[in-house]
C-alpha positions in Angstrom: -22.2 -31.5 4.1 -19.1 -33.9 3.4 -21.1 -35.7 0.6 -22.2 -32.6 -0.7 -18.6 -31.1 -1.4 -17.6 -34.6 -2.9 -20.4 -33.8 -5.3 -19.3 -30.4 -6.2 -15.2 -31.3 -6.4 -16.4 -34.4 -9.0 -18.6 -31.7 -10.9 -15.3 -29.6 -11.0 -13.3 -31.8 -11.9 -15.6 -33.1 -15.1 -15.6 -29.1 -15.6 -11.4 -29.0 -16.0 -11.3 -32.2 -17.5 -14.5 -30.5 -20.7 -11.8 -27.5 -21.2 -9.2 -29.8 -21.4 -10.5 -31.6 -23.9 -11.6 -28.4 -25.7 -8.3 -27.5 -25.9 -6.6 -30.5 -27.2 -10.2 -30.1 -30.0 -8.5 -26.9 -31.1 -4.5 -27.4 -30.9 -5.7 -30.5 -33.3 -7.5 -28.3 -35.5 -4.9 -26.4 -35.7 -6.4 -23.3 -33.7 -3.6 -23.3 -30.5 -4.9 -20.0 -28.9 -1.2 -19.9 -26.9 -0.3 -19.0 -30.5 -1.2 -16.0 -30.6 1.1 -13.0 -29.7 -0.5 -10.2 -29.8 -4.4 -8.1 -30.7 -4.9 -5.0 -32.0 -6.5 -3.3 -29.2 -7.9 0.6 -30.2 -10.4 1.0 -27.2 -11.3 0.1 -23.3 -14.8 -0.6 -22.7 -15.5 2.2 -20.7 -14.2 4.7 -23.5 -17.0 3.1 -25.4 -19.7 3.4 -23.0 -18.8 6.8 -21.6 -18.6 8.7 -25.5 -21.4 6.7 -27.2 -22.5 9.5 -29.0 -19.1 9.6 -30.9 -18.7 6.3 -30.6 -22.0 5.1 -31.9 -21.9 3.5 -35.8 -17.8 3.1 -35.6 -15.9 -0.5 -35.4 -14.1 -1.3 -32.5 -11.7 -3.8 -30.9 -12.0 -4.6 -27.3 -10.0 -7.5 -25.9 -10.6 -9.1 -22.4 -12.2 -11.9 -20.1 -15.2 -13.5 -21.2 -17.5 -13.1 -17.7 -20.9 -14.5 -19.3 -22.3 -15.7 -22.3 -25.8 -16.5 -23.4 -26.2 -18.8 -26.6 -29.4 -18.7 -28.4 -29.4 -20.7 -31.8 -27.8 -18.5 -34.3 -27.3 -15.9 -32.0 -25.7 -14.9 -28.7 -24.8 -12.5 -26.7 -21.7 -12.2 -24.3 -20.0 -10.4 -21.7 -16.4 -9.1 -22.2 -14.1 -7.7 -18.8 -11.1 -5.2 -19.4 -9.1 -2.6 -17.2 -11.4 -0.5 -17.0 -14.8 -2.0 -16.7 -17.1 -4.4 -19.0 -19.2 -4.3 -22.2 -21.6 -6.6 -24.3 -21.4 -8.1 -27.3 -24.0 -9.7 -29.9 -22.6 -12.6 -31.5 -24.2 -13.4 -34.8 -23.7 -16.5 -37.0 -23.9 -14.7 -39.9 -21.9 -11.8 -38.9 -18.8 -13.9 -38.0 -19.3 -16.6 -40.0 -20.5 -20.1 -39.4 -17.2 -21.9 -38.5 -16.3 -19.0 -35.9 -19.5 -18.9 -34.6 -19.3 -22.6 -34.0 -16.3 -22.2 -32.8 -17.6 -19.3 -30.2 -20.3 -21.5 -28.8 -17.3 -23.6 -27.5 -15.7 -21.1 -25.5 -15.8 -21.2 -21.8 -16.4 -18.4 -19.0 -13.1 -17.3 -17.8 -11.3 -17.3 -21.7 -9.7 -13.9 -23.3 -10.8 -13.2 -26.5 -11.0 -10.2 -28.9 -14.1 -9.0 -30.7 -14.2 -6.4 -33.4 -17.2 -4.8 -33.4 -19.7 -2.0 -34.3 -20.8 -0.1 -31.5 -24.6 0.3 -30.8 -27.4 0.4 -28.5 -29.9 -2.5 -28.0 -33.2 -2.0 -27.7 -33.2 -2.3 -23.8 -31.2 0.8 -24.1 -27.3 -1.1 -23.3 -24.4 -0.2 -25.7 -22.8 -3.0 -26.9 -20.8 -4.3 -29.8 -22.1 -6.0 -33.0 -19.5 -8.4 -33.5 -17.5 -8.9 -36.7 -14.7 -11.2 -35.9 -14.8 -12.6 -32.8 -10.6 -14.1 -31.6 -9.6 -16.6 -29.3 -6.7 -14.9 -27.4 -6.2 -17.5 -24.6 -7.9 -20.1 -23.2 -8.7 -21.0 -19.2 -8.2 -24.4 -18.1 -9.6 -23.2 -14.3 -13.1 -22.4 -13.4 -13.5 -19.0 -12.3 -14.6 -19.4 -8.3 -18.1 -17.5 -8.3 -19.2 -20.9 -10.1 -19.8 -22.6 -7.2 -18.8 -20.6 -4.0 -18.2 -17.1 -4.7 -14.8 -15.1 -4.2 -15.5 -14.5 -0.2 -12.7 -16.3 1.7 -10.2 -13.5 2.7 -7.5 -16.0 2.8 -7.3 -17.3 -0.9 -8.2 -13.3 -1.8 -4.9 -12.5 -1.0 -3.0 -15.5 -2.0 -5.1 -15.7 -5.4 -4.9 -11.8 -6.0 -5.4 -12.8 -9.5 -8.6 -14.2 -8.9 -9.7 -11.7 -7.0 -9.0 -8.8 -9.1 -11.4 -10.5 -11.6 -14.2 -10.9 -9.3 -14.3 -8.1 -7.1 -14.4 -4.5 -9.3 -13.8 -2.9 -6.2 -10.6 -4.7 -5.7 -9.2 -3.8 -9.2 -10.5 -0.1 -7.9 -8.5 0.2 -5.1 -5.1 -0.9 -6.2 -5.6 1.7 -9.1 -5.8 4.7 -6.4 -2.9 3.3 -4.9 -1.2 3.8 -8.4 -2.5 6.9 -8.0 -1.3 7.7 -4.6 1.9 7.1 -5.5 2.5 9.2 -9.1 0.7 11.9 -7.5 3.4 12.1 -4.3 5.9 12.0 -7.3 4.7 14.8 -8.8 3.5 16.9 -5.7 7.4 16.4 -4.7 9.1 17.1 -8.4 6.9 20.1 -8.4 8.6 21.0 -5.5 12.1 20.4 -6.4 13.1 17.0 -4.5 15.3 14.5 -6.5 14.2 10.9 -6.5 16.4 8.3 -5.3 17.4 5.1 -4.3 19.3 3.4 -1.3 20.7 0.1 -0.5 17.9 -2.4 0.6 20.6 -4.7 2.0 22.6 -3.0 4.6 24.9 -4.2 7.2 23.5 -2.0 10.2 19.5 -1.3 10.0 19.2 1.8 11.6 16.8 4.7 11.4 13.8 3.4 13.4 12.7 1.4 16.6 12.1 -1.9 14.7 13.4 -5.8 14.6 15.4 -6.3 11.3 15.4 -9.4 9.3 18.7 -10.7 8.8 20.6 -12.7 6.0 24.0 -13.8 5.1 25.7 -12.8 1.8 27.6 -16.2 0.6 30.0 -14.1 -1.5 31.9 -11.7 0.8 31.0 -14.5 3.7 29.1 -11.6 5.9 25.7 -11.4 7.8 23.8 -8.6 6.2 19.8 -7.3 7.3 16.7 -5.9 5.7 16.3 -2.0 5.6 14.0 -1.2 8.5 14.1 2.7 7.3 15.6 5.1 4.3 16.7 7.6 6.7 20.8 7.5 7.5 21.8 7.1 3.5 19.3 9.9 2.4 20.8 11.9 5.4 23.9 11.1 4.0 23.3 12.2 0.6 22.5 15.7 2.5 25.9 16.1 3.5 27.1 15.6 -0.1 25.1 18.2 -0.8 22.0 16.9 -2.7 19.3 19.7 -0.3 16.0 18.0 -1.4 15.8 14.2 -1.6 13.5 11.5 -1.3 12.6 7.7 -2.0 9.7 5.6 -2.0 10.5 2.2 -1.4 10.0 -1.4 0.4 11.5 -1.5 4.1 11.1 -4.7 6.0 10.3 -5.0 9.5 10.2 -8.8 11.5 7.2 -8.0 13.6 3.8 -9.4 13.6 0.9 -9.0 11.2 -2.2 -6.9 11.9 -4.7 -5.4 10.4 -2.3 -2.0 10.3 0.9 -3.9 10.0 3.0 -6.5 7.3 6.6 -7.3 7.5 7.0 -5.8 4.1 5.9 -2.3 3.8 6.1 0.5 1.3 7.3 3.8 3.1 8.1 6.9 1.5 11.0 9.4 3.3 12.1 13.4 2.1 14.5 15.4 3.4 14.9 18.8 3.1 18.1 21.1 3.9 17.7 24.6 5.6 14.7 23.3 7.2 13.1 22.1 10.6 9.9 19.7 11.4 7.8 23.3 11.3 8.7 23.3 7.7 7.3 19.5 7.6 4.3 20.1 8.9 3.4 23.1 6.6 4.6 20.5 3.6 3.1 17.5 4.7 -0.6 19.1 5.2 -0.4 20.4 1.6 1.2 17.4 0.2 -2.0 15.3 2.5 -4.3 18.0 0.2 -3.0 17.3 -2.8 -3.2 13.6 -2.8 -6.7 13.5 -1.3 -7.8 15.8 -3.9 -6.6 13.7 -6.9 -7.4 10.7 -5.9 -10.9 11.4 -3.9 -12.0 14.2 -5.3 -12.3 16.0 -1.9 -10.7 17.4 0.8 -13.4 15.3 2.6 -11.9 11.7 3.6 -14.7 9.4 4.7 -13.1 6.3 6.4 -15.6 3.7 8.0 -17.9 6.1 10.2 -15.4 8.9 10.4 -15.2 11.6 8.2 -11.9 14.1 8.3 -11.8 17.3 7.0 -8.5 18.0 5.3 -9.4 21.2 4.4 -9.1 23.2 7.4 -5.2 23.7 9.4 -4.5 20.7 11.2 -4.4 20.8 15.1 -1.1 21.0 16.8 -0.8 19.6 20.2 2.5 18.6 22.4 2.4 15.4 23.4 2.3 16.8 26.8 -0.5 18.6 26.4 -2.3 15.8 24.8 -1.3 13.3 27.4 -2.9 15.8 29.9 -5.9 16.9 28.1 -7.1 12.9 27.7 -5.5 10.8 31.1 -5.2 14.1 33.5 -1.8 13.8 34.3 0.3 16.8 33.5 4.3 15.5 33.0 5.3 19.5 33.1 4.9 18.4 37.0 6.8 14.9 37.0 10.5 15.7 37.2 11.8 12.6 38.3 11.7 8.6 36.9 9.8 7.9 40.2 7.2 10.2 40.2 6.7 8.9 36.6 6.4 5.3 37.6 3.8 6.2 40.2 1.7 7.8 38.0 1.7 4.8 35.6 1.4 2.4 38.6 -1.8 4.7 39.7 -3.0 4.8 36.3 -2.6 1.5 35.2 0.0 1.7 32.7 2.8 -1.0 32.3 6.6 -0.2 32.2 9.6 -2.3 32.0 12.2 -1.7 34.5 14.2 -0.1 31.7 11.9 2.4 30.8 13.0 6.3 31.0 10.5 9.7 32.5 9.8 9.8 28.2 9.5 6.4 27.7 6.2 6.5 30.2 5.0 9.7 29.1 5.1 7.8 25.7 3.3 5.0 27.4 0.3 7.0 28.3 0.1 8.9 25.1 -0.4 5.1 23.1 -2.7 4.1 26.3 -5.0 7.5 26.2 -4.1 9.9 23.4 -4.1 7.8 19.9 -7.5 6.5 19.5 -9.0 10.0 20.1 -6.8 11.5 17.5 -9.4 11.5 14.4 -9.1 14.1 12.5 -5.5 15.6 11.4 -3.5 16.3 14.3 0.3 16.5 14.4 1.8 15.7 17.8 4.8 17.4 18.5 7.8 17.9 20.4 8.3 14.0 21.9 10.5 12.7 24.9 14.2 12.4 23.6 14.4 8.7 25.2 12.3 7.7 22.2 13.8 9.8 19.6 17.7 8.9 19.2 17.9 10.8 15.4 16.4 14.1 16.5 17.2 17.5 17.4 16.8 18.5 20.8 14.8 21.7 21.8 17.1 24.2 22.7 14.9 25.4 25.6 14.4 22.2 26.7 16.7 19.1 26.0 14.0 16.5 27.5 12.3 16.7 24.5 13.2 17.0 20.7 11.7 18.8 17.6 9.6 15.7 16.6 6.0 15.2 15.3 3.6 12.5 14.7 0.9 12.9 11.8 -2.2 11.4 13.1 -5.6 10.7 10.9 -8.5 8.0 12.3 -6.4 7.2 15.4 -3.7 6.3 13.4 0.0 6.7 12.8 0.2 8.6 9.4 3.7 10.4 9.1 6.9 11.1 11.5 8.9 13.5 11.1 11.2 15.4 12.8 14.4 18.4 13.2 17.2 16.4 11.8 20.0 15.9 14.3 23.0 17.0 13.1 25.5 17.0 15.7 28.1 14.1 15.5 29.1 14.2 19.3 25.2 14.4 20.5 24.5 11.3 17.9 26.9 9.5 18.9 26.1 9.7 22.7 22.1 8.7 21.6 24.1 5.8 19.5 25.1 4.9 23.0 22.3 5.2 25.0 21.0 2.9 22.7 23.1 0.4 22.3 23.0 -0.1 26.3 19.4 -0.2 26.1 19.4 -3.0 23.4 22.0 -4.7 25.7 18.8 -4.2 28.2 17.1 -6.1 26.4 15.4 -3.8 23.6 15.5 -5.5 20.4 14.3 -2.1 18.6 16.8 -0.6 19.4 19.2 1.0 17.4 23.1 0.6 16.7 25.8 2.8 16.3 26.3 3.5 12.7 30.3 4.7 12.3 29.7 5.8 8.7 27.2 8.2 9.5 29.3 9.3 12.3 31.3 9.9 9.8 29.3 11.8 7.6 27.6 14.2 10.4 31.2 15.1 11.1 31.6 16.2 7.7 28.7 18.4 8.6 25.3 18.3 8.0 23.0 21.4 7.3 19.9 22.0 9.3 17.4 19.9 7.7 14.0 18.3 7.8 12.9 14.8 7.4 9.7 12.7 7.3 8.2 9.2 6.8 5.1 8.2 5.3 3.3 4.8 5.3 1.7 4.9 1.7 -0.1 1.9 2.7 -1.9 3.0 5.5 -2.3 7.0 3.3 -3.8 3.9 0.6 -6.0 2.6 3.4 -7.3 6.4 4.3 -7.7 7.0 0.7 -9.9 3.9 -0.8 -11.4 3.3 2.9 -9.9 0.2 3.1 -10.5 -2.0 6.0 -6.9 -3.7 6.7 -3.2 -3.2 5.0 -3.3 -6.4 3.5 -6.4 -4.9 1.5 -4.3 -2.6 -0.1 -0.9 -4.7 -0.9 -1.0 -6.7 -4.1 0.7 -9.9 -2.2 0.5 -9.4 1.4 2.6 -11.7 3.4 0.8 -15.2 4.1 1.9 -18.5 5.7 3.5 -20.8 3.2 1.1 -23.6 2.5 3.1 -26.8 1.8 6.1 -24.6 1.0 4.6 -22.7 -2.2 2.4 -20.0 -1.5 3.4 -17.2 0.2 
């Protein structure tokens, strides 16, 4: 095996070393294809190939990566890759002239070029081009991987996006729903009247979730700053100045491990919504989770692995109490103490720090029990307050809060909850959680004086949720893990370069 890699790196190498060569050929001719600045585009391939009828008899320009090409004598025929799919084109000597045509015969697998063209049909039946001029747009000095060993490591996939996007359609597919995703939450929400904004990414105190911060130091005003772990307290904040339907998709950053659900750098996407409560979010959220599906699917049908989820019908809600029963048998309506609590995780198994609160077990057996049986749309409601420190209690029963959790495939999709909006309640939560970081919780939160500040002003009754757009992307394009649907996912540095 060893001498048989040797073999093929030497057979690379010759290969880099030919399109070298070819290159310094045309820079001495003259020819330098970095020259160029710019081709007149006028169609995709797929345009072409989907409207042949109107298409058919008419010149073209197409411009893209050369994926094949088949040289026979005076003719030849090659294969040209754009945005939006790939097309054929018959190279003639005596269309483009003999020079060109030599000139074309030199071209490697992997360059861009441009061909002008008119558009026909072979007579195998495949529409193609009839080229006329035939441009050198840039050239490639790498060999495209499928050469010798195919595109199939996962690892340099996602530190070579570049690569793969070129050899895997499906790839290139993907990333455009995500697109997608995303404009179509824009307009959903415009439609609806919420105001785009945007929020510091570089805060002193990263509050708003349960989450480990990365942290930084700002040589110019000499202070330690973090990473966002959430949007929430500044677009809470710009409800109390007044602005009643906000929201923000952007990059929050979150120094925890990597998985196939999870990457330190994630895009989330919060609303808020004044004179509303997490009833309100639910109603929105299942329409918005329509909308989207619809657009970018085509169905209210998602088909994710061997699950298939019907957003078209009202999605189930459940108390997390009620689920906790229904799936592990144990009914915490009964358990009114922290003792009876730990004896029903000690006779069920479950594992608690000392720390842990009645709601931080009853949270406990929901992950243990509930989650992976939650597969189609199911919003979970009305959580323990000892994990909830931003949320409005229930007023007929302050143990719990006016929360929900969107669930889809077993998954975490959305949180949302009844916006707290009493500065002397916050303020005690702050508490409560700073003495449980000082516990040893490194999720936990800190008190934030500002906002404080701000719920003092006053703060309406409002509504708030969060989405992961990566893992919506996931559910949309039935993508296996979140690093399949991030661009660059976070890697280990090799040698201090890649990321």
């Amino acid at each position: 095996m060893a001498g048989q890699s040797n073999t093929q790196e030497q057979d690379i190498n010759q290969l880099l070393k030919v399109r070298r060569e070819k290159l310094k050929d045309l820079l001495e001719a003259g020819k330098d294809p970095f020259q160029i600045t710019k081709y007149d585009v006028t169609n995709h391939s797929i345009d072409v190939k989907d409207d042949f009828d109107s298409y058919e008899g008419k010149v073209v320009s197409i411009a893209g990566r050369m994926m094949s090409k088949r040289v026979m004598g005076k003719a030849s025929f090659c294969n040209i890759q754009d945005l939006k799919g790939n097309i054929q084109s018959y190279v003639a000597r005596d269309s483009i002239g003999e020079e060109a045509y030599k000139d074309f015969k030199k071209f490697d697998i992997g360059d861009i070029i441009g061909i002008k063209g008119e558009v026909f049909k072979t007579k195998t039946g495949e529409i193609s081009l009839h080229a006329q001029e035939v441009t050198l747009l840039s050239k490639s000095l790498q060999i495209l991987p499928e050469k010798f060993h195919g595109l199939r490591d996962t690892d340099i996939r996602y530190r070579q996006r570049y690569t793969d996007l070129i050899m895997n359609s499906e790839v290139k597919d993907t990333f455009i729903k995500r697109s997608k995703v995303i404009s179509c939450i824009r307009r959903y929400l415009d439609e609806q009247g919420f105001m785009e904004v945007e929020t510091p990414m570089l805060v002193a105190n990263a509050g708003g979730a349960a989450a480990r911060p990365f942290e930084t130091h700002f040589n110019a005003l000499d202070e330690d700053l973090r990473l966002r772990i959430s949007l929430e307290l500044y677009l809470k904040r710009l409800i109390v100045g007044g602005l009643e339907k906000v929201y923000e998709i952007g990059r929050v950053f979150r120094n925890e491990g990597l998985d196939t659900r999870h990457n330190p750098e994630f895009t989330l996407m919060e609303l808020y919504q004044a004179y509303t409560d997490y009833h309100g979010m639910m109603d929105l959220t299942e329409k918005l989770y329509r909308f989207v599906a619809k657009e970018v699917t085509g169905s209210e049908i998602i088909k994710y692995g061997d699950h298939e989820m019907d957003l078209s019908k009202p999605f189930e809600r459940i108390t997390m109490v009620d689920a906790v029963k229904k799936y592990s048998g144990i009914d915490f309506n009964t358990i009114s103490t922290l003792e009876e609590a730990r004896a029903a995780a000690k006779e069920k198994g479950i594992e608690f720090e000392e720390r842990h609160q009645k709601g931080d077990i009853l949270n406990l057996f929901f992950e243990e029990f509930v989650e992976d049986h939650l597969i189609q749309p199911t919003f979970v409601m009305d959580h323990p307050v000892e994990i909830s420190p931003l949320t409005k209690k229930k007023p007929d029963n302050p143990d719990y809060v006016e929360r929900f959790e969107f669930f889809m495939n077993g998954w975490e999709m959305a949180n949302a909850y009844s916006e707290l909006n009493d500065p002397i309640d916050q303020k005690a939560r702050f508490e409560e959680q700073e003495k449980a970081f000082a516990a040893g919780d490194a999720e936990a939160n800190h008190t934030d004086e500002d906002f404080l500040n701000a719920l003092s002003i006053g703060m309406p009754p409002t509504g708030g949720i969060g989405f992961g757009i990566d893992r919506m992307v996931m559910m949309m394009t039935d993508s296996a893990a979140i690093r399949d649907v991030l661009l660059f996912p976070t890697m280990k540095t090799l040698g201090g370069k890649d990321q």
